[in-house]
TIBA-586366 format. One line per 8 residues: number of its first residue (from 1); their letters; for each residue x, y, z of N, C-alpha, C, O. Coordinates in steps of 0.2 Angstrom, whole numbers. Layout:
// residues N
NUM> a> X,Y,Z,X,Y,Z,X,Y,Z,X,Y,Z ~ ...
//
This chain:
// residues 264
1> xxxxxxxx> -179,-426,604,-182,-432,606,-178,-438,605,-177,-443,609 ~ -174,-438,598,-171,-445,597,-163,-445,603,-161,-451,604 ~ -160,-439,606,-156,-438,611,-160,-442,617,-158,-447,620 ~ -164,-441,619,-168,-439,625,-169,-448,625,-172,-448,631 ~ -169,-452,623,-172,-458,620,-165,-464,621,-165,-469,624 ~ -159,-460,616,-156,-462,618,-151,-462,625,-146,-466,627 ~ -152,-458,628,-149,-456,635,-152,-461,639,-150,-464,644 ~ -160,-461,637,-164,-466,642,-160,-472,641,-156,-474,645
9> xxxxxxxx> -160,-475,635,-157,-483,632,-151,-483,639,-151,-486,644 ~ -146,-477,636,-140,-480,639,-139,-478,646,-134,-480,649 ~ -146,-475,651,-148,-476,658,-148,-484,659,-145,-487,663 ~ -153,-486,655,-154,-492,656,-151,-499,653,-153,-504,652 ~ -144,-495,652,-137,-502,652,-142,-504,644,-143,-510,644 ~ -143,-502,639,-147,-507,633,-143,-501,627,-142,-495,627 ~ -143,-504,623,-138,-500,616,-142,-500,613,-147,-504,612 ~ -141,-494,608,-144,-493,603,-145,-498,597,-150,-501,595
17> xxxxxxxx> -139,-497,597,-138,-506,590,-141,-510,593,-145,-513,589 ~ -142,-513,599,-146,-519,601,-153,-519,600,-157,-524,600 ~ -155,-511,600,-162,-512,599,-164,-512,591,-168,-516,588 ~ -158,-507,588,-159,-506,579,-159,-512,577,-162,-513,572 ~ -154,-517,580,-153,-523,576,-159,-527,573,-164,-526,577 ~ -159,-530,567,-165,-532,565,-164,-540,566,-158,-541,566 ~ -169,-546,568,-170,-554,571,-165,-557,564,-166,-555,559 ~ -161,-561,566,-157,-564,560,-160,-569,558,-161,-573,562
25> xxxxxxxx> -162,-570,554,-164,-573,548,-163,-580,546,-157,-582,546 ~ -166,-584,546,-164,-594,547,-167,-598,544,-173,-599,544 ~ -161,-601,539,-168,-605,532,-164,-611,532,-158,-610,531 ~ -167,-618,532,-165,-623,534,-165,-625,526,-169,-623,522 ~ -158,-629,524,-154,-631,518,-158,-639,519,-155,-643,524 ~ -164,-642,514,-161,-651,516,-159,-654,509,-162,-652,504 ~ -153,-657,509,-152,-661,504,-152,-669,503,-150,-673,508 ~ -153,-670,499,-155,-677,499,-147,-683,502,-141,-681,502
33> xxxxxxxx> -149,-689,504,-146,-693,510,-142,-698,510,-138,-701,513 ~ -145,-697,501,-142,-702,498,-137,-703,492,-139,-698,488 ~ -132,-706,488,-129,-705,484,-130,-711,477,-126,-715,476 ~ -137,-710,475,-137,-716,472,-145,-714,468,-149,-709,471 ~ -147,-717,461,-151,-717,460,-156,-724,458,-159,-722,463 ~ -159,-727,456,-162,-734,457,-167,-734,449,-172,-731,447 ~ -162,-738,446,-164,-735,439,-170,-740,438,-171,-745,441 ~ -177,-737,430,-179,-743,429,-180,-752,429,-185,-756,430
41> xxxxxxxx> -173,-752,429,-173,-759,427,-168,-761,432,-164,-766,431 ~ -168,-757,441,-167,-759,448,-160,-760,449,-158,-763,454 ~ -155,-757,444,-149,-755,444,-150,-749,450,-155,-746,451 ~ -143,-747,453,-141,-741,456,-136,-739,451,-133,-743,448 ~ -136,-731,450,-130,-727,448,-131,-722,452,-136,-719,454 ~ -123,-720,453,-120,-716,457,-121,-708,455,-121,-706,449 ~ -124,-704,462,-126,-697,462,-125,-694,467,-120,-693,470 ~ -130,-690,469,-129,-686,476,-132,-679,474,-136,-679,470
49> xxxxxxxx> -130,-673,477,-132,-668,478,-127,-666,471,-122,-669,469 ~ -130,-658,468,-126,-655,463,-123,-648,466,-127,-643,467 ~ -117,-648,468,-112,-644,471,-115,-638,470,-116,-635,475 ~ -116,-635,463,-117,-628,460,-123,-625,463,-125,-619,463 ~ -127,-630,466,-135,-627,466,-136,-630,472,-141,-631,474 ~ -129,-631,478,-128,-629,484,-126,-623,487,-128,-619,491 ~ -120,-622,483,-114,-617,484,-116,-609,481,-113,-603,481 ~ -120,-609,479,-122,-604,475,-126,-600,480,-125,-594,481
57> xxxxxxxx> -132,-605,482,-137,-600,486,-135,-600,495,-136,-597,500 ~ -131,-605,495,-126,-605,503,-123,-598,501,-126,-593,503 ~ -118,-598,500,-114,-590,499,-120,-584,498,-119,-580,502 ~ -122,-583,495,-127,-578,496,-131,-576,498,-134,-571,497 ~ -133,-583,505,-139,-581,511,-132,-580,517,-133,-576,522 ~ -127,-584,517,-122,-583,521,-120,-576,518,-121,-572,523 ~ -119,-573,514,-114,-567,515,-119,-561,517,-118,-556,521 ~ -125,-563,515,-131,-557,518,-133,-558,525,-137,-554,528
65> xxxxxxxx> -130,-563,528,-130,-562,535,-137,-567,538,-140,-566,544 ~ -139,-571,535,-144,-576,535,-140,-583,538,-136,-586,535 ~ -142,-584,544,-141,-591,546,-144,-598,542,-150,-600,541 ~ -138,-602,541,-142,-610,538,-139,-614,542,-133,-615,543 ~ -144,-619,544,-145,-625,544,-144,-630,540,-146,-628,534 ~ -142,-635,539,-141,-640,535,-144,-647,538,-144,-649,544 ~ -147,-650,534,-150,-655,536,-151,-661,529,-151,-660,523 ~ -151,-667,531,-154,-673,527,-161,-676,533,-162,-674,538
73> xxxxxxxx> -163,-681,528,-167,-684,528,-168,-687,540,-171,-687,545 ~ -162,-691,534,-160,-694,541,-154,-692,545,-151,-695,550 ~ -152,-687,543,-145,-684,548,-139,-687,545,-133,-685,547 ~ -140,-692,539,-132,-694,537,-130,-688,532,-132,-683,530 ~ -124,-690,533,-119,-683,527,-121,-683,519,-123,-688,516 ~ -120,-678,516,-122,-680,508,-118,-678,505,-114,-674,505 ~ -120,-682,500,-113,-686,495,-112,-682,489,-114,-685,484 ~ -108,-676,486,-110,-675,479,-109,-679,473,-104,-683,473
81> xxxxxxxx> -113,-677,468,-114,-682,462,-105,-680,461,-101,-676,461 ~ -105,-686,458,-97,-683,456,-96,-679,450,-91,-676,448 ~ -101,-679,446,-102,-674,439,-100,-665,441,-98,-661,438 ~ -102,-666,447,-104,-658,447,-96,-656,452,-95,-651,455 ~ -94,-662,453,-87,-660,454,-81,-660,452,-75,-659,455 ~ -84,-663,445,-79,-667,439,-74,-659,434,-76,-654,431 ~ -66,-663,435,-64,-660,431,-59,-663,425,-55,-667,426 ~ -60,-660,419,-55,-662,416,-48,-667,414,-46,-670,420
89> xxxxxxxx> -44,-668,410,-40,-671,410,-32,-662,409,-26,-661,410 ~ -36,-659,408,-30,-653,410,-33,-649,415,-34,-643,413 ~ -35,-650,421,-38,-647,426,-41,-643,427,-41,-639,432 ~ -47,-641,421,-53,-636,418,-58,-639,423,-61,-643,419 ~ -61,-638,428,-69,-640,430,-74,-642,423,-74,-637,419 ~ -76,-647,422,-82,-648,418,-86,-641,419,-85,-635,416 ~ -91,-641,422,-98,-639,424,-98,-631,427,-104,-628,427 ~ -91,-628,428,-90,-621,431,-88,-616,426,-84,-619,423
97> xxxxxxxx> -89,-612,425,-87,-607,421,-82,-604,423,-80,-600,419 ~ -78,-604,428,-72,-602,431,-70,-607,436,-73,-610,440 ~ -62,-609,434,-61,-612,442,-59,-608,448,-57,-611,453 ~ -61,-601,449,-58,-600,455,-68,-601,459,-68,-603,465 ~ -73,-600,454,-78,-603,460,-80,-609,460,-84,-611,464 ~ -77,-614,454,-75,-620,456,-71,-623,465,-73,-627,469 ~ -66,-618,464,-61,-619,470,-66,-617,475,-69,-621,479 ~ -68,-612,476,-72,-609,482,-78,-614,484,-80,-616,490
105> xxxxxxxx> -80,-615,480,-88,-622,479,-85,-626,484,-87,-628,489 ~ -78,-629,480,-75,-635,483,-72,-634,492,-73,-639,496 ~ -70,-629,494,-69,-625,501,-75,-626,504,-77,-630,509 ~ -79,-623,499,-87,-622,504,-89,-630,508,-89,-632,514 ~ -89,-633,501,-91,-640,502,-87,-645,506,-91,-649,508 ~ -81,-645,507,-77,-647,513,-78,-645,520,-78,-648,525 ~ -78,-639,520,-79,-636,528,-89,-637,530,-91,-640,535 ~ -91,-633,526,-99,-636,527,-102,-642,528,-106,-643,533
113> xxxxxxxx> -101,-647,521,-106,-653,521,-101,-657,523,-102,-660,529 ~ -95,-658,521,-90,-665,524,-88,-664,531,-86,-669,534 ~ -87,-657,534,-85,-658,540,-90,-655,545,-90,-657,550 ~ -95,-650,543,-98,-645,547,-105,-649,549,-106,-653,546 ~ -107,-648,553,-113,-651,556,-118,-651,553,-119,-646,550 ~ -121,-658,552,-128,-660,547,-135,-664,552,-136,-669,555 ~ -138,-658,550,-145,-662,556,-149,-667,553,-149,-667,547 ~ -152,-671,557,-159,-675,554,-164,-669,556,-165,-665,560
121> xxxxxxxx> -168,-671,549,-174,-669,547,-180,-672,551,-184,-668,552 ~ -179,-679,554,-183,-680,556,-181,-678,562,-182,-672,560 ~ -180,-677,566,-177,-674,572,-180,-667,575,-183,-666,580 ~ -178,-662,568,-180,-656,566,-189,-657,567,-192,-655,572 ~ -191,-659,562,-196,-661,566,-201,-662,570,-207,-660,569 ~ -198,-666,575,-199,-667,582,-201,-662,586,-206,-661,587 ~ -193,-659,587,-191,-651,589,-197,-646,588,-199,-642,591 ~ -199,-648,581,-202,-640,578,-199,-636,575,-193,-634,575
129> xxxxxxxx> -204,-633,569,-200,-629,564,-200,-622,566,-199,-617,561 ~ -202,-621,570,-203,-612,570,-199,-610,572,-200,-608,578 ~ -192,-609,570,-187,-607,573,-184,-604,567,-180,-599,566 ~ -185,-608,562,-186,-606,552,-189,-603,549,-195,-603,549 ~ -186,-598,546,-191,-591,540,-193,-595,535,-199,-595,533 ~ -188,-599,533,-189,-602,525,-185,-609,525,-182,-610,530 ~ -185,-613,520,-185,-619,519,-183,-619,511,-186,-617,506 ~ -176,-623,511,-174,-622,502,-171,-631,501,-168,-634,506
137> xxxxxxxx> -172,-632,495,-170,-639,494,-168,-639,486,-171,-638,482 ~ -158,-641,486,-156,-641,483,-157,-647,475,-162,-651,475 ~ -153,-647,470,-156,-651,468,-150,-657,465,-147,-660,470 ~ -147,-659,460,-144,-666,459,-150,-672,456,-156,-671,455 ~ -147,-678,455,-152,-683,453,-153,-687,458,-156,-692,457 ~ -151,-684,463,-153,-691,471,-160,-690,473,-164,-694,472 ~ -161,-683,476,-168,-681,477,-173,-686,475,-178,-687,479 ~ -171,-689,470,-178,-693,464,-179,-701,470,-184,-704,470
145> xxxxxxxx> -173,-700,472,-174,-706,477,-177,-707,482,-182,-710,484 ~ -173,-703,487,-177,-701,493,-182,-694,496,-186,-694,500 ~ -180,-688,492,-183,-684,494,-192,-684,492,-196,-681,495 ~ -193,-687,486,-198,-688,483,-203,-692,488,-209,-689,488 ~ -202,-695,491,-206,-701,495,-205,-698,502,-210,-697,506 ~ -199,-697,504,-198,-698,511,-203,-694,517,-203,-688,516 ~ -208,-697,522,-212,-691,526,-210,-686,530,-214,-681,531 ~ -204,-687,532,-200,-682,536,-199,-675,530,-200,-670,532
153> xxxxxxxx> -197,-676,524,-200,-672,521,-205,-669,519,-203,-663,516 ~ -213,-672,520,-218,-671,517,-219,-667,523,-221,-661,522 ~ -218,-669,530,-220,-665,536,-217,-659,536,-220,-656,540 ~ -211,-657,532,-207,-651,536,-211,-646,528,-211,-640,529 ~ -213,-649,522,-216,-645,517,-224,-640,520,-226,-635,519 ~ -226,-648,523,-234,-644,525,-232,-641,531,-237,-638,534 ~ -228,-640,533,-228,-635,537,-227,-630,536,-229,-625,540 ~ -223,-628,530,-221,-623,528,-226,-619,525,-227,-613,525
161> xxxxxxxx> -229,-624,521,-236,-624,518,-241,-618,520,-244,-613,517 ~ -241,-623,527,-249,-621,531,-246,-611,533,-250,-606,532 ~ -241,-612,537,-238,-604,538,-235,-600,531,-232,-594,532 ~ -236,-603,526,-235,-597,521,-228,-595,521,-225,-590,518 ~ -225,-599,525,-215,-598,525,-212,-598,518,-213,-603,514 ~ -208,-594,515,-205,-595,509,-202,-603,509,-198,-606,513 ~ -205,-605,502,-200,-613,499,-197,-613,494,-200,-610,489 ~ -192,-615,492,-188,-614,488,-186,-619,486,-184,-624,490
169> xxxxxxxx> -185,-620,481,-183,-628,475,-179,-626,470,-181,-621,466 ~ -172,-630,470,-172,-630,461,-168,-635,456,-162,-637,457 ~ -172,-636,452,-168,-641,448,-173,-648,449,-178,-649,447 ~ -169,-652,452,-175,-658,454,-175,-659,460,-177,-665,463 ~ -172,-654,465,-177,-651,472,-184,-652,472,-187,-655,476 ~ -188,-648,464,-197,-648,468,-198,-654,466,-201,-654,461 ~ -196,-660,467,-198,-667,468,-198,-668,474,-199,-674,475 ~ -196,-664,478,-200,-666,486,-205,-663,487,-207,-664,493
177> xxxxxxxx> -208,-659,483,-215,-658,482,-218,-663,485,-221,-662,490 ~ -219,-669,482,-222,-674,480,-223,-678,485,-228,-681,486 ~ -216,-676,490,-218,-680,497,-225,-679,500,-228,-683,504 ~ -226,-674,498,-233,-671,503,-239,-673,500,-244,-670,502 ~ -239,-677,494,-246,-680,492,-248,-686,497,-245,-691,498 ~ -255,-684,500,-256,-690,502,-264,-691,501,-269,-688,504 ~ -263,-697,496,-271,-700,493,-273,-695,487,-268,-692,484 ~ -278,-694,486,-278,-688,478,-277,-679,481,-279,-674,478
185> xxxxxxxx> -274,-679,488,-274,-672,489,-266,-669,490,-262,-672,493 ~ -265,-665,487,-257,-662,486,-258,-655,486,-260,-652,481 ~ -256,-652,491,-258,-646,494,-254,-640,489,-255,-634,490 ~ -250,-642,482,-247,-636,480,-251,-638,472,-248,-636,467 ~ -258,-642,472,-260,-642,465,-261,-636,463,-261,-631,467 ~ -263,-633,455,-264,-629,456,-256,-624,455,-257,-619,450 ~ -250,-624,458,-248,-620,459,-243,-619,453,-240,-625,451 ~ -242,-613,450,-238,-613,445,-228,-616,447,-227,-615,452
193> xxxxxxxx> -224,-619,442,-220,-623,448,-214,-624,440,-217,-624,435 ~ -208,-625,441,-203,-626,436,-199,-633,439,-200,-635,445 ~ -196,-635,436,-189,-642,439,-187,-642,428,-188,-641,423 ~ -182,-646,433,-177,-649,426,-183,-651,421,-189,-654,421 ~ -181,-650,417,-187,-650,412,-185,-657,408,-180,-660,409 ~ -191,-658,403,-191,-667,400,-183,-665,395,-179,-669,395 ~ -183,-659,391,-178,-659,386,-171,-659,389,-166,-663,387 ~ -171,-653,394,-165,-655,398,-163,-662,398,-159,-664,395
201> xxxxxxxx> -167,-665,404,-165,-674,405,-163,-678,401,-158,-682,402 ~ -166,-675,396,-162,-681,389,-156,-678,386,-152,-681,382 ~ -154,-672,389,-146,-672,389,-140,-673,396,-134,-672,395 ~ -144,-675,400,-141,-676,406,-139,-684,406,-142,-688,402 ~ -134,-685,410,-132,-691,410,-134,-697,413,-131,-703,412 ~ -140,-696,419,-142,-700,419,-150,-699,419,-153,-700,424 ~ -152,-696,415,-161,-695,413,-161,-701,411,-167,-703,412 ~ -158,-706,408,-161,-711,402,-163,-717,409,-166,-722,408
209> xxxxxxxx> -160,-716,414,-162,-723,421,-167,-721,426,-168,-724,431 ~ -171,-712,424,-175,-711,426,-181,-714,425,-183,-715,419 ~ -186,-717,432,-194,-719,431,-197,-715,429,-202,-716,425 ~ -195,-709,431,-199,-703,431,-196,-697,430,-190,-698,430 ~ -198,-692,428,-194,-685,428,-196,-680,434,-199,-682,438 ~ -194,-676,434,-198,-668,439,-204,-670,435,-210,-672,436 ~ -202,-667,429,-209,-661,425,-215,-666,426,-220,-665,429 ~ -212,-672,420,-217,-677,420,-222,-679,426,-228,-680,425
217> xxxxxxxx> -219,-681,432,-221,-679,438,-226,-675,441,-232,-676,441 ~ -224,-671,443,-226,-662,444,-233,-663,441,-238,-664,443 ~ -231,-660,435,-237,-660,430,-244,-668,433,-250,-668,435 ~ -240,-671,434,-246,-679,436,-250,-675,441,-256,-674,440 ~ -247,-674,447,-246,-673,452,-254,-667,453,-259,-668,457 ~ -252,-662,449,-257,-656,448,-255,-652,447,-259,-647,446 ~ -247,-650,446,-245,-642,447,-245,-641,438,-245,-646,434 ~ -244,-633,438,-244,-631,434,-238,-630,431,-236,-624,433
225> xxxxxxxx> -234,-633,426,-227,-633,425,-226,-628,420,-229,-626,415 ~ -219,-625,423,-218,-617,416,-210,-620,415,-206,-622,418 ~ -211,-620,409,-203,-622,405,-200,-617,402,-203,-615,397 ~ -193,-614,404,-189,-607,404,-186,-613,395,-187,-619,394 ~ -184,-609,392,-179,-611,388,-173,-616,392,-172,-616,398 ~ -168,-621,387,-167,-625,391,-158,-623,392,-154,-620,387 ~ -156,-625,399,-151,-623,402,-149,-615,405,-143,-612,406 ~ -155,-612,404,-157,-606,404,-159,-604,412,-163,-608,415
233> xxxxxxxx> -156,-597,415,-160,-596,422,-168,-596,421,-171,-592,417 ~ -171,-600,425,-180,-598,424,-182,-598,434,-179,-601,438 ~ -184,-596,434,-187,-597,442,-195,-594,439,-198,-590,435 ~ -197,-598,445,-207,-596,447,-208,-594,452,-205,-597,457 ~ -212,-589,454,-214,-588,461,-222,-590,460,-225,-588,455 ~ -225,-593,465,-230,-592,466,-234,-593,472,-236,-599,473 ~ -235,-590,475,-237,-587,483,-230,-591,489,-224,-589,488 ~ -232,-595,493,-223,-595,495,-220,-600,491,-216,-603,494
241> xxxxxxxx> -221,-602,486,-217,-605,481,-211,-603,478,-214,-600,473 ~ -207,-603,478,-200,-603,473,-198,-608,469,-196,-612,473 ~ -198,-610,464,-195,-615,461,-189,-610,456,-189,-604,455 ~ -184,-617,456,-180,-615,447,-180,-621,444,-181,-627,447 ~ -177,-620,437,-178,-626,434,-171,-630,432,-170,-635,429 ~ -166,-625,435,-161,-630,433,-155,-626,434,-156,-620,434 ~ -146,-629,437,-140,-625,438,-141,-620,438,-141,-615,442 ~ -141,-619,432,-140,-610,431,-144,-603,432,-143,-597,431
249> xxxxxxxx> -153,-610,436,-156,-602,441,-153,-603,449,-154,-599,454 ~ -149,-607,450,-147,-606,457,-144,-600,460,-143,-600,466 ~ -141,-595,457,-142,-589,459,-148,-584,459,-148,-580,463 ~ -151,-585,455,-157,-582,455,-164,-582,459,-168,-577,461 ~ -164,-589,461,-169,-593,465,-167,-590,472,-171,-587,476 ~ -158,-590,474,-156,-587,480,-160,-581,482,-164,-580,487 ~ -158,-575,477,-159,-569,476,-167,-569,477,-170,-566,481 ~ -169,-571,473,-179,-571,477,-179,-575,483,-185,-574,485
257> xxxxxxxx> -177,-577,485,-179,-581,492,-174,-574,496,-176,-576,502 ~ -172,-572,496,-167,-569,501,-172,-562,500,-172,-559,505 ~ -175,-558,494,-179,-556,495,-184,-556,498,-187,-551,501 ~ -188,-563,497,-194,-563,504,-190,-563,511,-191,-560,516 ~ -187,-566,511,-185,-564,520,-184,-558,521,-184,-558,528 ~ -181,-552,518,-181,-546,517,-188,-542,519,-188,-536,521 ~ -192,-546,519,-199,-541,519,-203,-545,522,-209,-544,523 ~ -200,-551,527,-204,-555,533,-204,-551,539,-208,-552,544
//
């Protein structure tokens, strides 16, 4: 029979492989648009997106063969935090455990974000999101600026929402949660949910010019916040929810999100 099948296939000019092949897989990356945070007291200090908790789940949906999209807010280029690209006075990377994926981060980050095409979000929107399995949003202390507020993001979340499409956050990513509250209804109360946590912050460099936190936040919000030990991998699932709470689950959080699209 499976002869018989195939002879047909290749009567009719169609390959086998083209029929086994399984639909390639497409999760839209937004990161925040801007390089800057706006502290209490209406000061800006300099930030952007955190290299490690791009680079980490970029290569991992890229080597499994997963198409990404990269997007901002408004289509401009994004900036990283210079911390998370900082290196010593004897050419140790601060923030990496090795420089050779220091180096690689930094490749990725040149060819991708500084030269490779960067879409608007709102644009996307426009267009329409069904062309996306899933929806991941890295983190950094910029998010706190605009991902939190912005509607173009609140619209690409409920939608993601309403279809049950895997979402994924980590760090102070699920602060674009937040986008999508409108008046006392927030569609992921309720849901169990991790981000950079309050004790973290207070050793990070610039929690002390934060209005607000993730957790603090979140928690107001409705969600139900789980606190991993700190600087520790923690990720949450909770229905298409993914969070992690901080750098060091962003291999983690990949690896479950790259999971559910395995099983869409």
């Amino acid at each position: 029979m499976k002869k018989l099948i195939l002879t047909t296939l290749t009567m009719l000019g169609i390959s086998s492989a083209a029929v086994a092949a399984p639909p390639v897989k497409t999760v839209l990356f937004v990161l925040t648009g801007v390089d800057y945070i706006t502290s209490w007291s209406g000061t800006r200090h300099k930030t952007g997106y955190w290299l490690e908790e791009f680079s980490v789940p970029y290569q991992i949906m890229a080597g499994s063969g997963v198409q990404v999209t990269i997007a901002t807010p408004n289509g401009n280029r994004p900036a990283a935090d210079p911390s998370s690209i900082a290196i010593d006075k004897t050419g140790k990377p601060v923030y990496w455990e090795s420089r050779e994926k220091y180096l690689e981060a930094m490749k990725l980050k040149s060819t991708v974000l500084d030269h490779g095409p960067i879409y608007s979000l709102s644009r996307l929107n426009k267009n329409g999101l069904d062309n996306f399995d899933a929806i991941f949003f890295p983190g950094g202390h910029a998010p706190m600026e605009d991902l939190a507020v912005n509607p173009d993001v609140g619209k690409a979340l409920r939608y993601f929402h309403q279809k049950g499409k895997p979402t994924a956050l980590v760090c102070h990513g699920p602060i674009a949660l937040l986008s999508t509250v409108d008046g006392k209804s927030f569609p992921y109360h309720g849901y169990r949910v991790t981000a950079f946590s309050n004790s973290e912050e207070k050793g990070s460099e610039l929690g002390k010019y934060l209005i607000t936190t993730p957790e603090t936040a979140l928690r107001a919000a409705g969600a139900v916040y789980v606190k991993g030990p700190d600087w520790s991998s923690n990720i949450v699932e909770d229905r298409e929810l993914i969070t992690g709470q901080n750098p060091a689950s962003s291999k983690a959080i990949a690896e479950a999100l790259l999971r559910r699209l395995s099983h869409e």
